[in-house]
BAFI-3210 file (N, C-alpha, C; in Angstrom, 3 decimals, decimal comma, padded with zeros to 6 digits):
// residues 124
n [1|2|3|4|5|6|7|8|9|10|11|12|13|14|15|16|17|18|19|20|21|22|23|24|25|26|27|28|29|30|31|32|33|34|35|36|37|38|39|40|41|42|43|44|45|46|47|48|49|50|51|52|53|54|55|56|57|58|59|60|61|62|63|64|65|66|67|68|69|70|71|72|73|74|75|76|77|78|79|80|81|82|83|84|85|86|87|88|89|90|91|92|93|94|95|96|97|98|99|100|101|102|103|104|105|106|107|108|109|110|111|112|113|114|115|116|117|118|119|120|121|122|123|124]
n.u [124,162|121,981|120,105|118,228|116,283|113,344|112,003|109,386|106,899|104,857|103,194|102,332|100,466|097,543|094,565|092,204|088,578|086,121|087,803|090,362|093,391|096,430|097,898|100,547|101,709|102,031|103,603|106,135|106,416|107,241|109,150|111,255|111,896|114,178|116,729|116,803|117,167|119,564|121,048|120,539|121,832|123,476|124,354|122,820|120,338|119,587|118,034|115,694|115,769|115,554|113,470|111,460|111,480|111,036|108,489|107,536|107,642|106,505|103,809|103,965|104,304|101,467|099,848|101,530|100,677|098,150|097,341|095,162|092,969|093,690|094,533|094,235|095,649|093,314|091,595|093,231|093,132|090,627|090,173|091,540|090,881|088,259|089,014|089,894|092,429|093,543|094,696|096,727|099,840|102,698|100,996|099,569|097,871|098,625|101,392|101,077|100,284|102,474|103,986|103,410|103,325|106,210|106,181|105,475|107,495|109,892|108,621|108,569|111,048|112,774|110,946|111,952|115,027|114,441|113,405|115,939|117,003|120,069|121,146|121,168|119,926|118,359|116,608|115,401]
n.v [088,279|090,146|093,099|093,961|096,298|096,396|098,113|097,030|095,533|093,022|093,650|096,179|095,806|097,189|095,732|094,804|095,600|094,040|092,645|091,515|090,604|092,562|092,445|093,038|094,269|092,446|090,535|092,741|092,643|089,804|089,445|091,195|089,688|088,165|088,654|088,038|085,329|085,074|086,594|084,741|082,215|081,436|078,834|077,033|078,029|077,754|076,111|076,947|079,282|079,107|077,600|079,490|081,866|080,657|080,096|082,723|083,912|082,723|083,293|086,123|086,187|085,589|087,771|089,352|089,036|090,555|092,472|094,429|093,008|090,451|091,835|091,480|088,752|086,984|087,616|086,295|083,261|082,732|083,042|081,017|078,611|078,826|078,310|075,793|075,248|075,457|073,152|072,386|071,611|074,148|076,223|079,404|079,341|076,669|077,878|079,920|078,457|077,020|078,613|080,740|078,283|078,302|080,677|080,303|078,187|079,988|081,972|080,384|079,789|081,993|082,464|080,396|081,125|084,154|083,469|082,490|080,582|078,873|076,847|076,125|073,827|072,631|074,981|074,679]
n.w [124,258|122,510|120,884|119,314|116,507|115,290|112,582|111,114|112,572|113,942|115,859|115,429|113,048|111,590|112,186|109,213|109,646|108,857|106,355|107,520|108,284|106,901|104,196|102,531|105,164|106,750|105,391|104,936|108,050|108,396|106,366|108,577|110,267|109,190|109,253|112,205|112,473|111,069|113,118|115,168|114,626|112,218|111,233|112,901|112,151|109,336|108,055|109,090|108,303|105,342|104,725|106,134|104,462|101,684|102,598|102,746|100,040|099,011|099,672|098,934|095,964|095,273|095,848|094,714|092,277|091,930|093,636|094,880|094,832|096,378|099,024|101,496|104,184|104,244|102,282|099,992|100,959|100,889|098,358|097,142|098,058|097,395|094,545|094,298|095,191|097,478|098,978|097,828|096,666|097,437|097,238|098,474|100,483|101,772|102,243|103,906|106,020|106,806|107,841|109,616|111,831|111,991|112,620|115,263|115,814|116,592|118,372|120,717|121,305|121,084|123,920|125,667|125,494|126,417|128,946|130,147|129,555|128,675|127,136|123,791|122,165|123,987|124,479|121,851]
ca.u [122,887|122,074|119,013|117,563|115,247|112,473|111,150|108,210|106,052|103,387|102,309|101,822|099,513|096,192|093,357|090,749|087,068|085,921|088,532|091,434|094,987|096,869|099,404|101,697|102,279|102,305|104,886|107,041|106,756|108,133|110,952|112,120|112,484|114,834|118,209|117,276|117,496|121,113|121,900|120,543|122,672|123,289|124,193|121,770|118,462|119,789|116,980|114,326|115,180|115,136|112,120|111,184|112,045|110,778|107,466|107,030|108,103|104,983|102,530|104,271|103,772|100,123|100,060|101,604|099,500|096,660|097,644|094,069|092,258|094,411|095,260|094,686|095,740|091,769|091,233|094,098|092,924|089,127|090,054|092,113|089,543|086,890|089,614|090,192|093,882|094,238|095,304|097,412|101,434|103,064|099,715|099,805|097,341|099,762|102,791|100,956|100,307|103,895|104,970|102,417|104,025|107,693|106,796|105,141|108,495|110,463|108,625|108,798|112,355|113,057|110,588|113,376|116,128|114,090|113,514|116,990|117,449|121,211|121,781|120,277|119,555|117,373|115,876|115,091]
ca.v [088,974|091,062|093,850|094,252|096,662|095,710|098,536|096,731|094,645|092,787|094,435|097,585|096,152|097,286|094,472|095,602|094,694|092,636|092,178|091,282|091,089|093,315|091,251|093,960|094,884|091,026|090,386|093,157|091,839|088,545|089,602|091,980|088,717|086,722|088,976|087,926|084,439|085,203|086,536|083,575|081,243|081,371|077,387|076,058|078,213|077,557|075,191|077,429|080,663|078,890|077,517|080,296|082,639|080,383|080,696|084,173|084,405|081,993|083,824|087,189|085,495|085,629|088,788|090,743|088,715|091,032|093,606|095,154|091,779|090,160|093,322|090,844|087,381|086,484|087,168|085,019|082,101|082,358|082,548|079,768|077,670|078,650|077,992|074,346|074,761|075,987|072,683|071,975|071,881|075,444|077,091|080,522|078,798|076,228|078,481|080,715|077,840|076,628|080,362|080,582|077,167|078,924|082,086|079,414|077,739|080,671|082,524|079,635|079,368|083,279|082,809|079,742|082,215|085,108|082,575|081,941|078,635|078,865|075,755|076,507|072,810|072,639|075,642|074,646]
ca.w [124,171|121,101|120,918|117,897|117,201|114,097|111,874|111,111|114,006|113,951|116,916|113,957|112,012|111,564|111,446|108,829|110,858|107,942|105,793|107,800|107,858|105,521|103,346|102,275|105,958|107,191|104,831|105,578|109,125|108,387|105,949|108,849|111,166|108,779|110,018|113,558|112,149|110,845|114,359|116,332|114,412|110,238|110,433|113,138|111,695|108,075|107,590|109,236|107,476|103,995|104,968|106,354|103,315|100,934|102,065|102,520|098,793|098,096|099,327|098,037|094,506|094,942|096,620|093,615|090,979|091,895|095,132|095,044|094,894|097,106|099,810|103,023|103,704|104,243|100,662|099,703|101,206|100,414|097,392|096,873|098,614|096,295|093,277|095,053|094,767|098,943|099,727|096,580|097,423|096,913|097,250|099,145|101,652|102,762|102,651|104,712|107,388|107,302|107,960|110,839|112,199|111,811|113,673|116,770|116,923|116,669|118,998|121,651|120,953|121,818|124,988|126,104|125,456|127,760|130,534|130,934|128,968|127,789|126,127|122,620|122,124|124,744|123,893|120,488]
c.u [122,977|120,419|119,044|116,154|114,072|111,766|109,705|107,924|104,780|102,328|101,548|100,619|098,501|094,869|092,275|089,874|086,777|086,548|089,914|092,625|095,710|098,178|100,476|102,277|102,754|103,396|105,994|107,553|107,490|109,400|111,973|112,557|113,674|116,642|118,377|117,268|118,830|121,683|121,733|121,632|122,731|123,413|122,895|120,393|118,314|118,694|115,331|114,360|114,953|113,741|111,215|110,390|111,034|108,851|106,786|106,711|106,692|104,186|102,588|104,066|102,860|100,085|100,093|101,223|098,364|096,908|096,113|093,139|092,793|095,167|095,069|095,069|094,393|091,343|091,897|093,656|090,979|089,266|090,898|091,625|088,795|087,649|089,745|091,361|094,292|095,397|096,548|099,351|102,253|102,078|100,281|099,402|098,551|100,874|102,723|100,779|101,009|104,517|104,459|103,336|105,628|107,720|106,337|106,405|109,500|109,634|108,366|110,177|112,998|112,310|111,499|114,397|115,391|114,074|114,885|117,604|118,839|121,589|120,758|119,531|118,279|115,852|115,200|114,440]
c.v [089,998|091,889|093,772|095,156|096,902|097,427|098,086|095,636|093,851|093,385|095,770|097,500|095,895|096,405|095,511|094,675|093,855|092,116|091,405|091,531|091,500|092,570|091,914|094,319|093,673|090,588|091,041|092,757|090,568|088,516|090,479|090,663|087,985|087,739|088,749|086,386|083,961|085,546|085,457|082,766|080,890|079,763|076,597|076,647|078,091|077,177|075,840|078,390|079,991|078,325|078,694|081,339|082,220|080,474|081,862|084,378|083,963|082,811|085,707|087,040|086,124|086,517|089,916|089,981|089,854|091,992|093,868|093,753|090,746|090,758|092,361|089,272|086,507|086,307|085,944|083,657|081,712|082,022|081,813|078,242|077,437|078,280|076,080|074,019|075,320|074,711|071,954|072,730|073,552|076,727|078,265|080,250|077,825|076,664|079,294|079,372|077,521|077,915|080,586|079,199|077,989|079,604|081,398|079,207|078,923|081,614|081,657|079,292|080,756|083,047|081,782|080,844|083,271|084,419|082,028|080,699|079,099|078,026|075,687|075,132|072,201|073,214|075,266|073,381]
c.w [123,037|121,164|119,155|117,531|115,521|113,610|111,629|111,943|113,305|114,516|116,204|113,365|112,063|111,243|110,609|109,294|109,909|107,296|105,684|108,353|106,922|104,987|103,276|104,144|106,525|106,908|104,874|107,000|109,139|108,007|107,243|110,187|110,752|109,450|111,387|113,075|112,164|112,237|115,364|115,991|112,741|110,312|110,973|112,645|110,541|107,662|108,145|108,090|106,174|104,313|105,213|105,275|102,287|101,302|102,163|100,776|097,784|098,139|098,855|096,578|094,099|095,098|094,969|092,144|090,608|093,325|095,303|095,658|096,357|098,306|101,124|102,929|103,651|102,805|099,734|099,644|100,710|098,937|096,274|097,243|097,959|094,974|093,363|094,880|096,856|099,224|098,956|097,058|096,658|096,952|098,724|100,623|102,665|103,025|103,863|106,253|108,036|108,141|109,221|111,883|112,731|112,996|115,079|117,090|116,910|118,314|120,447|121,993|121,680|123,530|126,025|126,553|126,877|128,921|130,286|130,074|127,754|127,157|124,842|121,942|122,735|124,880|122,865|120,946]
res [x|x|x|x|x|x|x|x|x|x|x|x|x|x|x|x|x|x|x|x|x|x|x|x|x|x|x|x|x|x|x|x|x|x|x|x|x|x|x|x|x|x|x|x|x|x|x|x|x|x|x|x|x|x|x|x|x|x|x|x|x|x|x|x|x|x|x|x|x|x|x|x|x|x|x|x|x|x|x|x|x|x|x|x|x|x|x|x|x|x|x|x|x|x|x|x|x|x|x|x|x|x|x|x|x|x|x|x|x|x|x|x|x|x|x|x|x|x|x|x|x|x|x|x]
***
């Protein structure tokens, strides 16, 4: 058993009413998950965290193209939609869906682990 205890949450961050989710804080949230990655298991989550990793980094890309323009992930995606590149491979849009995907099986993977489920195989 290992505690860990996260500087930045999701649970933290502030929805703006029309505009969203805030990117800069989203993204700190994610990078502060990838060391509980390394403690679940550096060989068996190898293939999540680079996955993982890699697409935070995508939609950090876009992110610091334009910070102001780009300040939630809502903007992001509208306007990669209206560019017609959302669904285009590497795009911020699909990195962000894979990443979304990630934190599902990860956080089904920890709720295994809390209920009890010791065989990490199983779990997973």
């Amino acid at each position: 058993v290992f505690l860990l205890v996260l500087d930045t949450r999701f649970s933290d961050i502030e929805l703006r009413e029309e505009e969203g989710i805030p990117t800069e804080e989203f993204l700190e949230s994610c990078y502060a998950i990838v060391p509980v990655l390394d403690k679940l298991g550096p060989t068996v989550f190898a293939p999540v965290k680079m996955d993982f990793v890699g697409n935070i980094k995508k939609i950090n890309q876009k992110f610091i193209t334009n910070k102001e323009e780009f300040d939630t992930l809502q903007k992001i995606v509208l306007h990669e939609v209206k560019a017609g590149v959302a669904q285009v491979r590497n795009s911020a849009t699909e990195a962000l869906l894979w990443l979304k995907r990630g934190l599902k099986f990860l956080k089904g993977f920890l709720t295994e682990v809390k209920n009890g489920e010791k065989n990490i195989q199983t779990a997973l």
